[in-house]
N, C-alpha and C positions, 0 to 999 in steps of 0.2 A: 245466176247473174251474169250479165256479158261484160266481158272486158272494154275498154275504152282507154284511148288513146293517156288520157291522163289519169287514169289506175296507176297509182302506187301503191304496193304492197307493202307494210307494217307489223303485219301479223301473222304468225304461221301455225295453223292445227296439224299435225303429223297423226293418222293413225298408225299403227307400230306393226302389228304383222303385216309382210308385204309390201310395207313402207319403208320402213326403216330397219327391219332386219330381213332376211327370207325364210321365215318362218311359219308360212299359211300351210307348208306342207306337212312338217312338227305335231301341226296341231289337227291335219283332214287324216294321218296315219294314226292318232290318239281316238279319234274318234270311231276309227274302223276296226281295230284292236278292242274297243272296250264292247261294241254290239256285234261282234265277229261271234262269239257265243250261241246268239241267238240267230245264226246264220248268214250266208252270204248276201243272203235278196233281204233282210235288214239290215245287213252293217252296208251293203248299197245302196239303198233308202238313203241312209243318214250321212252320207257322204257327200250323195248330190247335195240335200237339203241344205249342210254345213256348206259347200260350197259357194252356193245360190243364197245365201243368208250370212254370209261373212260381215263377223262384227260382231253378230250377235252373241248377248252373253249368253256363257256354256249351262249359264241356271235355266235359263229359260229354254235352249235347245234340250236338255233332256226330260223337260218334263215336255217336251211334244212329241219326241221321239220312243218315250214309253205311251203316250197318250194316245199316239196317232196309229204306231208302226206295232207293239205292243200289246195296248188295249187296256194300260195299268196306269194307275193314279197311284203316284208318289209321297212319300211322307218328306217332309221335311229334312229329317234327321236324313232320308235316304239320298235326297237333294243334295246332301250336305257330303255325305260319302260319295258318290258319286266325283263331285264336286273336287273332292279329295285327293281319290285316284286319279283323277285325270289331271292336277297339277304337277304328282309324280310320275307324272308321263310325259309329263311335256318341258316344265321348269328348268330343266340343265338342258337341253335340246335346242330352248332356245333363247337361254342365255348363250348357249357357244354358236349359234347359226351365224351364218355368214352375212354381214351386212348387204345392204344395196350399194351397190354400187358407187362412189361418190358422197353416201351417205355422210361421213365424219369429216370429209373436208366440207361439204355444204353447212356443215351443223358449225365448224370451227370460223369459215369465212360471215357467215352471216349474221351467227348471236348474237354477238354485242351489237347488230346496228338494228335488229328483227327482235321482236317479239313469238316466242317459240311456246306451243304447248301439245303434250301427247294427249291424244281421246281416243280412247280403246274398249275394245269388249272385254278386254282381261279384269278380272279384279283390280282394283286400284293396291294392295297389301301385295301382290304378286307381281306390277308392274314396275310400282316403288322398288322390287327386288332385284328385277332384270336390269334396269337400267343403271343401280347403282355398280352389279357386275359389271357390266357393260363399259363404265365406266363414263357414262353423257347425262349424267344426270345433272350437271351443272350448265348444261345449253337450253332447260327449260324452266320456265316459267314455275307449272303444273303440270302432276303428271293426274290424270284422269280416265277414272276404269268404274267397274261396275261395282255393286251395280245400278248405278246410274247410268242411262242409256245416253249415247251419242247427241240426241236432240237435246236433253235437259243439258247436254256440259256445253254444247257451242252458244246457248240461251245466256245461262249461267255464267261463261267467262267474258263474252260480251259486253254483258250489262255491270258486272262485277268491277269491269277494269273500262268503262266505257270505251269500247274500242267503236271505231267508226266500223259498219259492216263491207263496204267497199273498198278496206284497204287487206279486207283479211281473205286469207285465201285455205282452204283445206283440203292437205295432200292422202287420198284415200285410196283403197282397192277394192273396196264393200259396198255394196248398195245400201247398208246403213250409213255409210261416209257419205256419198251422195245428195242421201234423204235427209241427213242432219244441215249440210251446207244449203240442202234446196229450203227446207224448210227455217234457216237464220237466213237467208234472201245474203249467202255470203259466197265466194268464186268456190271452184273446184276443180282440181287436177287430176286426172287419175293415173295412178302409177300399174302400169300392166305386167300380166305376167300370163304364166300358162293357165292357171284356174278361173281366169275371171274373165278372160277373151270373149266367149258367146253369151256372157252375161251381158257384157257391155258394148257388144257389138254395134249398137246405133248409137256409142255414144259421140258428137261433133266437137266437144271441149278437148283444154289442153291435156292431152296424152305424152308419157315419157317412160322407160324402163329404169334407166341410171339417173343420178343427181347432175348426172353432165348434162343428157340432154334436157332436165329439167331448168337448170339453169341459164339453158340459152334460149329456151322455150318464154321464161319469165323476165330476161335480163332488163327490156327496158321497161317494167313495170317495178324496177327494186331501185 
């Protein structure tokens, strides 16, 4: 959706890694650590792919990366373990990661006059967890995780809270963030970093590293 002079923004989707914490890297070193076993040129495989597919829930990543890289159909139960391990791998990592930039003075300045909600690949029982450490769980809304995908939660909160699609904006670093804002016809930011550069290298929309310059990037649309 393009912006326009009289866009006001109302509404704010935050996805959480890379957004609002820096924690995309936490979770591309859990990834290469758990298929580092089965070698370097598959725990490389699944590195790009988690890169290049940031967002994506970790259920669905590992049954393609035993399906694809592998050649093994997973059970459930194995899904589950799996699933397991890697939130003991990652869970205090990035609860303590360092936020963006800006991050908690944009979350403190804007709450009370904005509409806030997180939509994440993480589990929604795991997200609930981070951010109660964290301590911002009172700047949102909803927090929203898997696994419910990205497109069903921006459908979902939309219609839930009738929000107008033109006032709401979604700050993402994933091409599922992207594809959920393209697909609810709702704006898009995307917050840059070093993993997601040549993924998004044609993109023409509003770009920003810090909460600063996203804030001055959006100021007269708030």
């Amino acid at each position: 959706m393009s912006l326009k002079d009289s866009t006001i923004f109302k509404n704010i989707f935050f996805d959480f890694d890379g957004v609002i914490a820096e924690s995309v890297d936490v979770k591309t070193e859990a990834f290469r650590e758990m298929y580092l076993p089965y070698g370097e040129k598959i725990a490389d495989k699944v590195v790009d792919h988690h890169i290049h597919n940031g967002g994506v829930s970790r259920y669905e990543k590992f049954k393609i990366y035993h399906k694809q890289f592998l050649n093994q159909d997973i059970s459930q139960d194995q899904l589950n373990d799996l699933a397991q391990t890697f939130s003991k791998l990652v869970l205090e990592k990035v609860i303590n990661a360092e936020e963006v930039v800006g991050c908690s003075n944009f979350l403190d300045k804007y709450s009370t006059r904005l509409n806030f909600w997180i939509i994440t690949g993480t589990p929604t029982v795991e997200i609930e967890q981070i951010v109660e450490k964290r301590g911002i769980e009172n700047h949102f809304k909803a927090l929203c995780g898997s696994p419910k995908n990205k497109r069903y939660w921006t459908e979902y909160i939309i219609k839930e809270n009738n929000l107008k699609r033109h006032e709401t904006l979604f700050l993402g670093d994933a091409t599922t963030d992207y594809d959920a804002a393209d697909f609810s016809n709702i704006h898009f930011a995307l917050r840059e970093h070093h993993e997601n550069m040549e993924v998004f290298k044609d993109f023409n929309g509003i770009r920003f590293k810090t909460f600063t310059e996203l804030e001055k990037e959006i100021q007269k649309y708030l």
